[in-house]
N, CA and C atoms as a LAMMPS dump frame, in Angstrom:
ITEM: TIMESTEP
0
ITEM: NUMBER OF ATOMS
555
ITEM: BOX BOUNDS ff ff ff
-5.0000000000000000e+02 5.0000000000000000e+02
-5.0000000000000000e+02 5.0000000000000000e+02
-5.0000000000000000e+02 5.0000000000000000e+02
ITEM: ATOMS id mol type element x y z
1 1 1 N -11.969 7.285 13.594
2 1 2 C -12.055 5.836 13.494
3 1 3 C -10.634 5.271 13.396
4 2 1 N -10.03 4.496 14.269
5 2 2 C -8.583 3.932 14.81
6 2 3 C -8.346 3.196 12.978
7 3 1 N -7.655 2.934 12.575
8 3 2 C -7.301 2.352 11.017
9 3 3 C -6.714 0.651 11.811
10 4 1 N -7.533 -0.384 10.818
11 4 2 C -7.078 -1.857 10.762
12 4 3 C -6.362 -2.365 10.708
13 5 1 N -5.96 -2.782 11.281
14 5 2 C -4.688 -3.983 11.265
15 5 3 C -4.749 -5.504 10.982
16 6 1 N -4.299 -5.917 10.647
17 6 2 C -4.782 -7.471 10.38
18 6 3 C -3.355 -8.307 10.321
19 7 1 N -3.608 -9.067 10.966
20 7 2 C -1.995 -10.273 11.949
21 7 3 C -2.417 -11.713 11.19
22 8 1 N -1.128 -11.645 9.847
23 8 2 C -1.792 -12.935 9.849
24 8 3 C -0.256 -13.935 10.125
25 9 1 N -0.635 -15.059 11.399
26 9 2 C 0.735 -15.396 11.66
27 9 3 C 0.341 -16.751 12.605
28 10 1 N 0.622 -17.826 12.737
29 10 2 C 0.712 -19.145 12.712
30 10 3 C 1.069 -19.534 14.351
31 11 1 N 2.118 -18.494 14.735
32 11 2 C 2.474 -18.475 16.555
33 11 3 C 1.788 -17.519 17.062
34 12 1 N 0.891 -18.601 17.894
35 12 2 C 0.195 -17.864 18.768
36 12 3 C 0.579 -16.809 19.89
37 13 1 N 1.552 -16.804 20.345
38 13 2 C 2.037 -15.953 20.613
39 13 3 C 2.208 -15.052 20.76
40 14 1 N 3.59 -14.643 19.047
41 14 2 C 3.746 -13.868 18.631
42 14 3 C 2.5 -12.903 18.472
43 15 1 N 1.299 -13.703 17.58
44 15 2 C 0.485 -12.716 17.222
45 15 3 C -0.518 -11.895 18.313
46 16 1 N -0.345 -12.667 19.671
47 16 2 C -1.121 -12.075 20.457
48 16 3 C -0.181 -10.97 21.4
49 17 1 N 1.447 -10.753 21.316
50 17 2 C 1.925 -9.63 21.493
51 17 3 C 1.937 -8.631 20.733
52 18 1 N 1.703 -8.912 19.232
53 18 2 C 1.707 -7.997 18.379
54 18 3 C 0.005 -7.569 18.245
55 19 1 N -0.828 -8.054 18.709
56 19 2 C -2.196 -7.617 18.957
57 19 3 C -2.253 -7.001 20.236
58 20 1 N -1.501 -6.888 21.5
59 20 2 C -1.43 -6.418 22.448
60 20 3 C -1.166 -4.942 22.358
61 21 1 N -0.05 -5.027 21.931
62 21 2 C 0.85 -3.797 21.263
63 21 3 C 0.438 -2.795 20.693
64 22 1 N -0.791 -3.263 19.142
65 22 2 C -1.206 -1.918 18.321
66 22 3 C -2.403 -1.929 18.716
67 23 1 N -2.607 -2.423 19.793
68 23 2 C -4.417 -2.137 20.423
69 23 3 C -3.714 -1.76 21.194
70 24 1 N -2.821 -1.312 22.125
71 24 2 C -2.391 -0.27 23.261
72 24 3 C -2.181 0.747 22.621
73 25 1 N -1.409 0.989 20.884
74 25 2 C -0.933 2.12 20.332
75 25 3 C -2.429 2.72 19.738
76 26 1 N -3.782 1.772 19.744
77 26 2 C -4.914 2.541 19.312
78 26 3 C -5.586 2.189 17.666
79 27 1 N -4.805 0.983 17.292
80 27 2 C -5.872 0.029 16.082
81 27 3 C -6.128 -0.485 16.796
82 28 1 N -7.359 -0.79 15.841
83 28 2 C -8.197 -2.109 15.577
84 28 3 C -7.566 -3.235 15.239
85 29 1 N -7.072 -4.491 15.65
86 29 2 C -6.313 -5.296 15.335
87 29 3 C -7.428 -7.119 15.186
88 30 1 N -7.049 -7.296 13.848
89 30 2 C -7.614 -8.645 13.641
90 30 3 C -6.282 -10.015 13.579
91 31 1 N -7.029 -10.655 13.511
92 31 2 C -5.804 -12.211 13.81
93 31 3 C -6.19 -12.819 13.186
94 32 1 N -5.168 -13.977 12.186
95 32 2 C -5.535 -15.138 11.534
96 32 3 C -4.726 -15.984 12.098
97 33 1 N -4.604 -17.223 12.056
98 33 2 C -3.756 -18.077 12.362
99 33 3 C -2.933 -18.995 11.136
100 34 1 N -3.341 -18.909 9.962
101 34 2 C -3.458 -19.7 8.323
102 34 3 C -3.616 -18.71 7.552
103 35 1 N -2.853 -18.852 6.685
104 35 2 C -2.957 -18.157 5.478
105 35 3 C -4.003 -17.761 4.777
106 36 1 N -5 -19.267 4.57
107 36 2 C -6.327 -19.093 4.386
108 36 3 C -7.126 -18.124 4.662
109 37 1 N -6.908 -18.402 6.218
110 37 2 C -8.318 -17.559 7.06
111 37 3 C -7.79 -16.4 7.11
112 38 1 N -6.959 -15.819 6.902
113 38 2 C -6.35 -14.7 7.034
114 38 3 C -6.66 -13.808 5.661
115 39 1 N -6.372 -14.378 4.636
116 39 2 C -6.947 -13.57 2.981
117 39 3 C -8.364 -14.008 3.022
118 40 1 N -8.972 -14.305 3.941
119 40 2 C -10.396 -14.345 3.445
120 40 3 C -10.81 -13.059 4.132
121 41 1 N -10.355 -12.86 5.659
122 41 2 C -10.702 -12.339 6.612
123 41 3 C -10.26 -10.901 5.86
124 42 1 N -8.601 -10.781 5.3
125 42 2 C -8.149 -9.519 4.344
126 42 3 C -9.674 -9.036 3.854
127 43 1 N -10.218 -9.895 2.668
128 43 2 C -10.895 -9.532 1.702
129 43 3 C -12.066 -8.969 2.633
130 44 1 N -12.726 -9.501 3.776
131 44 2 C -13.776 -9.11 4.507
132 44 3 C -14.133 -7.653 5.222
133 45 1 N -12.709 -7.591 5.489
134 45 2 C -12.58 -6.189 6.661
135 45 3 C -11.516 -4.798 5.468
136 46 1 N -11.107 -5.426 4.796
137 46 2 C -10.248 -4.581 3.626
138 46 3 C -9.485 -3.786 5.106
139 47 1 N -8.683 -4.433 5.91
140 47 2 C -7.318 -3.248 6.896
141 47 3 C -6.699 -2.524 6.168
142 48 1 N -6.514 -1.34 6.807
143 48 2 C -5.173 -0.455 6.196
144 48 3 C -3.585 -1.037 6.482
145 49 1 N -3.048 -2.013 6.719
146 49 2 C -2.489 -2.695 6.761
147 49 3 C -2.062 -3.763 7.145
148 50 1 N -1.275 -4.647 6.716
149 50 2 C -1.458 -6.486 6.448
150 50 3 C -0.047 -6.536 6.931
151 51 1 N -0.009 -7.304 8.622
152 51 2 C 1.456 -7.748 9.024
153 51 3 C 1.36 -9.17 8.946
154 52 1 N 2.385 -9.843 8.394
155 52 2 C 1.747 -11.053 7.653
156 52 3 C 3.624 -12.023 7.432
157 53 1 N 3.691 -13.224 8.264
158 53 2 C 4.354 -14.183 8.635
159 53 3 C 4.447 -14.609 6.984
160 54 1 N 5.834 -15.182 6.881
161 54 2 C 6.23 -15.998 5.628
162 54 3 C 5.886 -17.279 5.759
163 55 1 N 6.298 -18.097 7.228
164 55 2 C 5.738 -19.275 6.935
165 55 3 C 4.79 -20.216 7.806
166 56 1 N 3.804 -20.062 7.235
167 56 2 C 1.968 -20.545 7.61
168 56 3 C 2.253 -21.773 7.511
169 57 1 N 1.134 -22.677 7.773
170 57 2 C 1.259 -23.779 7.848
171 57 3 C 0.149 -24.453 6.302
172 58 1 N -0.365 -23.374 5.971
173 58 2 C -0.971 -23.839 4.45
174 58 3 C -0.787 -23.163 3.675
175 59 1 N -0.403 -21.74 3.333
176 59 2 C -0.335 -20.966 1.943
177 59 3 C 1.043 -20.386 2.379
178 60 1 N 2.24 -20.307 1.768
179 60 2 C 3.196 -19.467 1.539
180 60 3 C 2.551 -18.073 1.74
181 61 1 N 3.5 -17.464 2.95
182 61 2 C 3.349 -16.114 3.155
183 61 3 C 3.628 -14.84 1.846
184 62 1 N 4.91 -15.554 1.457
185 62 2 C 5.176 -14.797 0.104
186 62 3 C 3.891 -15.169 -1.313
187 63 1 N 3.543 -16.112 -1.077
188 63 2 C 2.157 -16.229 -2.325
189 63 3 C 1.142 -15.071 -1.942
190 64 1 N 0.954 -15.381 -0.151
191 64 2 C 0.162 -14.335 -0.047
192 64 3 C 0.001 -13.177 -0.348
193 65 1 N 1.18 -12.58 -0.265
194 65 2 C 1.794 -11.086 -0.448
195 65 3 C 1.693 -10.971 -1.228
196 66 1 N 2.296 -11.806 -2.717
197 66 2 C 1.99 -11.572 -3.995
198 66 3 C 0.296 -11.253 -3.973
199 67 1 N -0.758 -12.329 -3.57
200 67 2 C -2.15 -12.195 -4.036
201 67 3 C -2.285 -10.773 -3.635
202 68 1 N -2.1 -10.26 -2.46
203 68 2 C -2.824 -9.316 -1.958
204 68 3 C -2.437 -8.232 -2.936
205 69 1 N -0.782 -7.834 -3.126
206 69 2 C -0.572 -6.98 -3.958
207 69 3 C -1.779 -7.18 -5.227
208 70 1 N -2.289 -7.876 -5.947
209 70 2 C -2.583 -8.102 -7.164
210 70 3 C -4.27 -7.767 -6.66
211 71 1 N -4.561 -7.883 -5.804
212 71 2 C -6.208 -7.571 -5.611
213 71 3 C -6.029 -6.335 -4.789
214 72 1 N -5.466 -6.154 -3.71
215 72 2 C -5.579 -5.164 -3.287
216 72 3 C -4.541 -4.209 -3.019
217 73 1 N -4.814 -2.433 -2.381
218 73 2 C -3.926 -1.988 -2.081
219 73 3 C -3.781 -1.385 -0.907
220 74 1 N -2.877 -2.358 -0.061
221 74 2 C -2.915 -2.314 1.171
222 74 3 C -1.293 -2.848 1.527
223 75 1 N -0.896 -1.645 2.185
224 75 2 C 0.456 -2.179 2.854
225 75 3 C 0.789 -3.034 3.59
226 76 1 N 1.979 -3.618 3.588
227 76 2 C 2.425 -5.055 3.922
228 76 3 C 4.01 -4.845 4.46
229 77 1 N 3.757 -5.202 5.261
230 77 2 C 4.63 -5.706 6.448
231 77 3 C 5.294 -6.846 7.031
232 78 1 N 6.379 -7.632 6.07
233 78 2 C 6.537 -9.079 6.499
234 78 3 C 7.34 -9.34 7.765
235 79 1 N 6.866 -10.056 8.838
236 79 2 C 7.185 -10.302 10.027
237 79 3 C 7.786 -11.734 9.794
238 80 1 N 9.226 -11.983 9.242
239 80 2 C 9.226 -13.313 9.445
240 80 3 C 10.732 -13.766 10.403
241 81 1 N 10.92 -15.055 10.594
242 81 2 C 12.117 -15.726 10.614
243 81 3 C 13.028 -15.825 9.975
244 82 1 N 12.81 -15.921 8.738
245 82 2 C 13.766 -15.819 7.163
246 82 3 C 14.127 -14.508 7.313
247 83 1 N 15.592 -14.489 7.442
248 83 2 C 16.356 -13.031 7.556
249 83 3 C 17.551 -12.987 6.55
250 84 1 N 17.403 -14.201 5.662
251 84 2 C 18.74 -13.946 4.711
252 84 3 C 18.481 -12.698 3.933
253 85 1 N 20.006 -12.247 3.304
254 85 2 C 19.431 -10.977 2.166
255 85 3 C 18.353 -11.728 0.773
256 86 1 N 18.55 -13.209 0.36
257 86 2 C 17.582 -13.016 -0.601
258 86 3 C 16.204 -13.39 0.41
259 87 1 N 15.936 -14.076 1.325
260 87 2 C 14.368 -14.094 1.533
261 87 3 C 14.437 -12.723 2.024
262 88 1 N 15.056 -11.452 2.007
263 88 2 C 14.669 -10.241 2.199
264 88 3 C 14.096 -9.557 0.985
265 89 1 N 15.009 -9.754 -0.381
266 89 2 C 14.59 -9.588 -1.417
267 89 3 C 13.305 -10.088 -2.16
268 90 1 N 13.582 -11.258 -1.582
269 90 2 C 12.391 -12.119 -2.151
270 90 3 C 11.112 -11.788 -1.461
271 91 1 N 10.829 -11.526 -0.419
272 91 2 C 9.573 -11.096 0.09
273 91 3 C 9.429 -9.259 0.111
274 92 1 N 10.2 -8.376 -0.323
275 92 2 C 9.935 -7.333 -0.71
276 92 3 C 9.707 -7.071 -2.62
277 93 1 N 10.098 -8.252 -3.168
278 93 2 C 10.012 -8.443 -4.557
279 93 3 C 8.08 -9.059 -5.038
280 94 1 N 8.044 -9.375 -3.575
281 94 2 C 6.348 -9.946 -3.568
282 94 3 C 5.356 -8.788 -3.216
283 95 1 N 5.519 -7.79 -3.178
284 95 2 C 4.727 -6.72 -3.049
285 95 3 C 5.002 -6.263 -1.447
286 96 1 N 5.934 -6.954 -0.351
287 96 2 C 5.733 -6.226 0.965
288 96 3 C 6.709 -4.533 0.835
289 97 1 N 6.063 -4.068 2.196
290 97 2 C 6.294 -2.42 1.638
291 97 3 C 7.414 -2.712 2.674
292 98 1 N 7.801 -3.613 4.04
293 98 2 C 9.102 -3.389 4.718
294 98 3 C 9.016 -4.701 5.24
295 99 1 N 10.088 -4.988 6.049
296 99 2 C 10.47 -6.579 6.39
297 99 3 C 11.071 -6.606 7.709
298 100 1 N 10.526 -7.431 8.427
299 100 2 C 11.244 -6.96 9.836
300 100 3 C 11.499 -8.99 10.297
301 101 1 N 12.631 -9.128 10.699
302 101 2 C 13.005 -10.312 11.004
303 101 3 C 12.493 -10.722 12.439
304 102 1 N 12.478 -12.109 12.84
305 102 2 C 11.78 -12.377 14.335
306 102 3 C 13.83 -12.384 14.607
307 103 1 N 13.981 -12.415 16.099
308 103 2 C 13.004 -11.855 16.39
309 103 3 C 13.197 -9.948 16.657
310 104 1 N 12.284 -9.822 17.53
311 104 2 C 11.33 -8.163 17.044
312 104 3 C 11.48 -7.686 18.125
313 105 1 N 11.373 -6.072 18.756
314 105 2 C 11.546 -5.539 19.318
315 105 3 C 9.928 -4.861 18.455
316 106 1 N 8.577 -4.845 19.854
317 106 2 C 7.453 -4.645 19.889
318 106 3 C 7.285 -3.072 19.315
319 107 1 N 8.338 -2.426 19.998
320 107 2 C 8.211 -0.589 19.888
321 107 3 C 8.502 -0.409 18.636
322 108 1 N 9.85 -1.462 17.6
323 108 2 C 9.781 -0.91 16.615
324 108 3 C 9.288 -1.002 15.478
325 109 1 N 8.465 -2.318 15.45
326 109 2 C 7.052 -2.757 14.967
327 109 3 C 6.095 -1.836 15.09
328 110 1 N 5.478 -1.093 15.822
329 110 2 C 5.095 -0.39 16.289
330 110 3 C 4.805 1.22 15.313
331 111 1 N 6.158 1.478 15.393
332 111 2 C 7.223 2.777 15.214
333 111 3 C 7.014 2.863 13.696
334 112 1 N 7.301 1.371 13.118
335 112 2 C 6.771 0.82 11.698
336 112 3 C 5.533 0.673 10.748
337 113 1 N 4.704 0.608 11.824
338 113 2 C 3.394 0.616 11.576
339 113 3 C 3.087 2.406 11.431
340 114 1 N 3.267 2.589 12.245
341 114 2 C 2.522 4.488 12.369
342 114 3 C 3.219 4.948 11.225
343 115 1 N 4.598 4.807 10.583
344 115 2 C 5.318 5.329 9.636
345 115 3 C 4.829 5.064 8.432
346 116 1 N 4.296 3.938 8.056
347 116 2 C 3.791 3.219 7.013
348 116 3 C 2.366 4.085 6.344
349 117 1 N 1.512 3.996 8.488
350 117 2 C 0.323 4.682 7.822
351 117 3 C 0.469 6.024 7.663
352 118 1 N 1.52 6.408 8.269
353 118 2 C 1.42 7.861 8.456
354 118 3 C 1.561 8.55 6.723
355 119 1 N 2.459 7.356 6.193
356 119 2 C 2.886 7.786 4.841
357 119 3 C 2.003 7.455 3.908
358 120 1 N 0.79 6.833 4.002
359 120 2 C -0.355 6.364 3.556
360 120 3 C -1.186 7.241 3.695
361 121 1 N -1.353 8.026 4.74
362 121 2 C -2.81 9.06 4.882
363 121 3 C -2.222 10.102 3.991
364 122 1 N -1.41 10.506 4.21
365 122 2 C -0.633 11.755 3.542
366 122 3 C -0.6 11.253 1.585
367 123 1 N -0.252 10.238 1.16
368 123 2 C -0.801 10.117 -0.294
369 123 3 C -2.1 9.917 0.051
370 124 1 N -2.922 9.698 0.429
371 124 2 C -4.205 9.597 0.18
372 124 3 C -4.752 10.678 0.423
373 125 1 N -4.408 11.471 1.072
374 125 2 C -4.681 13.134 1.596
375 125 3 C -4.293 14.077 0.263
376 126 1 N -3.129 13.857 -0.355
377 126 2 C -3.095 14.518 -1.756
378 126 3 C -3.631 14 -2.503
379 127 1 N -3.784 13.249 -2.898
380 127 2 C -4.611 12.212 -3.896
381 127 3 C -6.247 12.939 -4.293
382 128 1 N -6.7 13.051 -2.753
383 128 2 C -8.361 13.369 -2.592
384 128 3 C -8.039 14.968 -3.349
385 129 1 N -7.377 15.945 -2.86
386 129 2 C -7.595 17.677 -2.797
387 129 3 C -7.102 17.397 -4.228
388 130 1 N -8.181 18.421 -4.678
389 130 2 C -8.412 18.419 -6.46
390 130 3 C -7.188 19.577 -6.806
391 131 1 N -6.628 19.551 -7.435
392 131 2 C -4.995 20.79 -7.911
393 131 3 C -5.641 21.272 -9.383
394 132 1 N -5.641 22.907 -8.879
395 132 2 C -5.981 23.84 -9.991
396 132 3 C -4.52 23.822 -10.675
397 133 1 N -4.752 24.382 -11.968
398 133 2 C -3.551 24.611 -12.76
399 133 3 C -4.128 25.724 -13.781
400 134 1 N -3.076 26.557 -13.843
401 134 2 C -3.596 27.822 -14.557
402 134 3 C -5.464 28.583 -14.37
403 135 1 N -5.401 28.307 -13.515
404 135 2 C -7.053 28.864 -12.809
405 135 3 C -8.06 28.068 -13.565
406 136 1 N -8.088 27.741 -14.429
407 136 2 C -9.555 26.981 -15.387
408 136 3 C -9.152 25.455 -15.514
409 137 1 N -7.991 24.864 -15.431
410 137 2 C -7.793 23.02 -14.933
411 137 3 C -8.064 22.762 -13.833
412 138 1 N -8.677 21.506 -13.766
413 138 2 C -8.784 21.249 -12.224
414 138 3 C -8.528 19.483 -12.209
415 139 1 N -7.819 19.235 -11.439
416 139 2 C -7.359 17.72 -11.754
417 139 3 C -7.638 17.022 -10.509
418 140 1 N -8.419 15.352 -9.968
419 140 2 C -8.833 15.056 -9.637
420 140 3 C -8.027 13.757 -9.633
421 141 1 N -7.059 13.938 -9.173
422 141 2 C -6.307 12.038 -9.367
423 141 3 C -6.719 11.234 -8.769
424 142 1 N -7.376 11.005 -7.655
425 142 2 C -8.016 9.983 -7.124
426 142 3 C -9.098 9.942 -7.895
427 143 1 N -9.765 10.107 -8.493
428 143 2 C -10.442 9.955 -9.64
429 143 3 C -10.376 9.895 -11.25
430 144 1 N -9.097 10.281 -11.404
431 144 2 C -8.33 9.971 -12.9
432 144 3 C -9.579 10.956 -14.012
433 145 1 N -9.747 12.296 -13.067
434 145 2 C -10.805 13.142 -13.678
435 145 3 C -10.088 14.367 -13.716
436 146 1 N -10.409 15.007 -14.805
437 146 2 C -9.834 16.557 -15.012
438 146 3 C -11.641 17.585 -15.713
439 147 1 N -11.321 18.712 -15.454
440 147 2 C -12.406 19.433 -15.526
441 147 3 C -11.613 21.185 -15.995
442 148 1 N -12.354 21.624 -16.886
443 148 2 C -12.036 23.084 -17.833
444 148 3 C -12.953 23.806 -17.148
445 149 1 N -12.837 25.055 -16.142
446 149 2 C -13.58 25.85 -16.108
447 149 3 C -15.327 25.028 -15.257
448 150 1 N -15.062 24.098 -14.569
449 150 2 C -15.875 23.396 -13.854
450 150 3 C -16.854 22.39 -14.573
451 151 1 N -16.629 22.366 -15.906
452 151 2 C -16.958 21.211 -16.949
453 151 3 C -16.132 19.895 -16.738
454 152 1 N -16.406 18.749 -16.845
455 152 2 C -15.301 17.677 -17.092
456 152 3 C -15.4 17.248 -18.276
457 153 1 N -13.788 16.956 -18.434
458 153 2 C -13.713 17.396 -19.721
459 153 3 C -13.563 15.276 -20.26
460 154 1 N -13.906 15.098 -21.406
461 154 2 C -13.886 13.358 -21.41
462 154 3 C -12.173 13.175 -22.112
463 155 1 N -11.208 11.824 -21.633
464 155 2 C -10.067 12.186 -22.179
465 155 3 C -9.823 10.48 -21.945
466 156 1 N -9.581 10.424 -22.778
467 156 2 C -8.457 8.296 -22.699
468 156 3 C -7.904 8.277 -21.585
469 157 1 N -7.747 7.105 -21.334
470 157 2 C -6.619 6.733 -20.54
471 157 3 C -5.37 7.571 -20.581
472 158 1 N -4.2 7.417 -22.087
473 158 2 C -3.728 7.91 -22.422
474 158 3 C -3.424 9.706 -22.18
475 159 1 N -4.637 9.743 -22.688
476 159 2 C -4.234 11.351 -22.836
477 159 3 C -4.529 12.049 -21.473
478 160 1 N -5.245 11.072 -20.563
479 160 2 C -4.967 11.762 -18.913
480 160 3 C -3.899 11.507 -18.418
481 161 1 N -3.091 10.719 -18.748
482 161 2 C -1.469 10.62 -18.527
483 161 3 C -0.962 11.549 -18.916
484 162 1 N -0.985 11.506 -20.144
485 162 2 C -0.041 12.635 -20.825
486 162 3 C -0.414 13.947 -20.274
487 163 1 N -1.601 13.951 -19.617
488 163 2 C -1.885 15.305 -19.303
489 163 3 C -1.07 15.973 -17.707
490 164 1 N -1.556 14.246 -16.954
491 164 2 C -0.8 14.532 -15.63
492 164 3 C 0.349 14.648 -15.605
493 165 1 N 1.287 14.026 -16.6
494 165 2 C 2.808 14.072 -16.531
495 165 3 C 3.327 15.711 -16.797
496 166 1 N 2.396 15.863 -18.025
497 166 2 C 2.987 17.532 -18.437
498 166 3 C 2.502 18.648 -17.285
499 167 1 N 1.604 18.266 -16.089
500 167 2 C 1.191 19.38 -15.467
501 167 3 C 2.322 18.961 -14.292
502 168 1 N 2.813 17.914 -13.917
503 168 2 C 3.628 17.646 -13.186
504 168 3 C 5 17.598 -13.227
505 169 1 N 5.722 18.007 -14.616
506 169 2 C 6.362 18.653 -14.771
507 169 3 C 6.479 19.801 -16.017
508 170 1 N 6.465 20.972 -14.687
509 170 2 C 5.592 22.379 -15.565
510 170 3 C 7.409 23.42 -16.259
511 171 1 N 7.21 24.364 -17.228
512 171 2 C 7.967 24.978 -18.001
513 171 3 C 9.173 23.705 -18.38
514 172 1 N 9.086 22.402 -18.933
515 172 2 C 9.762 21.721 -19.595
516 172 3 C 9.392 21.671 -21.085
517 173 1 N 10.378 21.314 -21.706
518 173 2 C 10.175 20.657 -23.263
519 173 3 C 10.314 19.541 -23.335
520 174 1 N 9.623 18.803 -23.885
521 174 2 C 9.683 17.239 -24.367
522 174 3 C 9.689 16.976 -25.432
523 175 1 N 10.484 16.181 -26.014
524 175 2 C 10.509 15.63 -27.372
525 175 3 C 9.447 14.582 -27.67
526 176 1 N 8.726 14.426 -28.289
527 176 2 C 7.795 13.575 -29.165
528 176 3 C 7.89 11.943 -28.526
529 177 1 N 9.097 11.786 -28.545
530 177 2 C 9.959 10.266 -28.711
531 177 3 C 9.668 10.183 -26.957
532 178 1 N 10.084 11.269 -25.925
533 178 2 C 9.896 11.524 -24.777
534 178 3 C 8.393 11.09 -24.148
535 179 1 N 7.746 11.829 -25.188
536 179 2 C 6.025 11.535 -24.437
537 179 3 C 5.629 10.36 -24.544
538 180 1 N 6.078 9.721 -25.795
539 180 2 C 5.779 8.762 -26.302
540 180 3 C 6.297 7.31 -25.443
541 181 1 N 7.381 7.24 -25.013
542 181 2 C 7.733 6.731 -24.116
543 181 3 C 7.189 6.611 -22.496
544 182 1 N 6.615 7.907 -22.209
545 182 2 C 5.586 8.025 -20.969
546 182 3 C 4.587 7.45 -20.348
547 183 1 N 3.871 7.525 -21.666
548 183 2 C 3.059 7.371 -21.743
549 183 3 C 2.44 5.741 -21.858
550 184 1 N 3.617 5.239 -23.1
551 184 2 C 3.896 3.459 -23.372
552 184 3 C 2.799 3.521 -24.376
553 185 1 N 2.869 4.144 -25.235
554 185 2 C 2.744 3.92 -26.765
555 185 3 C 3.789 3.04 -27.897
């Protein structure tokens, strides 16, 4: 199943070369034209990633970015005009994962996209495969589940942190003050 794309961007245009483009490279590509219709359409289809214009003609692109970061998790890609270093900062400070100025060269948009997801399937690919530890742990991070000997075992918030941090870094010592800090006690 090809992974979603979703264009949310104000020039018609633009968005219909950049819909040309990753439907030749093999997404599924959706279009908004407004900010609006575009986070509604987000919330509808949930894409594996959001290429998404700074400035719409009704919602700030950067508000957007912020919302989406805060509801969802889905990479972001700001396609804008604003190329100073702070609207670079400023729209990677809003949750986007890279920033590409207009104007664009299609291939490396493109090039950007596959890199993004490529680096997306691969955490989500470790995430899923459950990691034994000492033959009788079995840890389940995409599920924030651990299991003894094929039991699951019940554990806080907390103390599944503390658990993942110490299996993730193995033959260390930690000081008290150390965990405690880790953890945000």
């Amino acid at each position: 199943m090809p992974e979603k794309i979703l264009i949310i961007e104000d020039e018609k245009p633009i968005a219909e070369i950049l819909r040309y483009g990753l439907k030749k490279a093999g997404y599924d590509v959706y279009t908004a034209y407004r900010g609006a219709e575009g986070f509604q359409l987000l919330l509808e289809i949930r894409p594996d990633l959001l290429i998404l214009d700074w400035m719409l003609p009704d919602i700030d692109g950067v508000d957007i970015c912020r919302m989406v970061t805060e509801q969802i998790n889905v990479p972001i890609i700001m396609l804008t005009a604003k190329g100073t270093m702070d609207d670079k900062l400023a729209g990677l400070s809003a949750g986007a994962d890279d920033y590409i100025t207009k104007p664009f060269d299609l291939r490396e948009v493109i090039l950007r996209v596959q890199a993004i997801l490529r680096r997306m399937d691969r955490v989500q690919k470790n995430a899923e495969e459950p990691e034994k530890y000492a033959g009788a742990i079995t840890l389940y991070r995409a599920e924030h589940r651990v299991a003894c000997h094929g039991e699951t075992v019940t554990l806080t918030p907390k103390e599944y942190e503390l658990l993942v941090y110490m299996l993730d870094n193995p033959k260390r010592t930690f000081t008290r003050d150390q965990l405690l800090e880790h953890v945000g006690i």
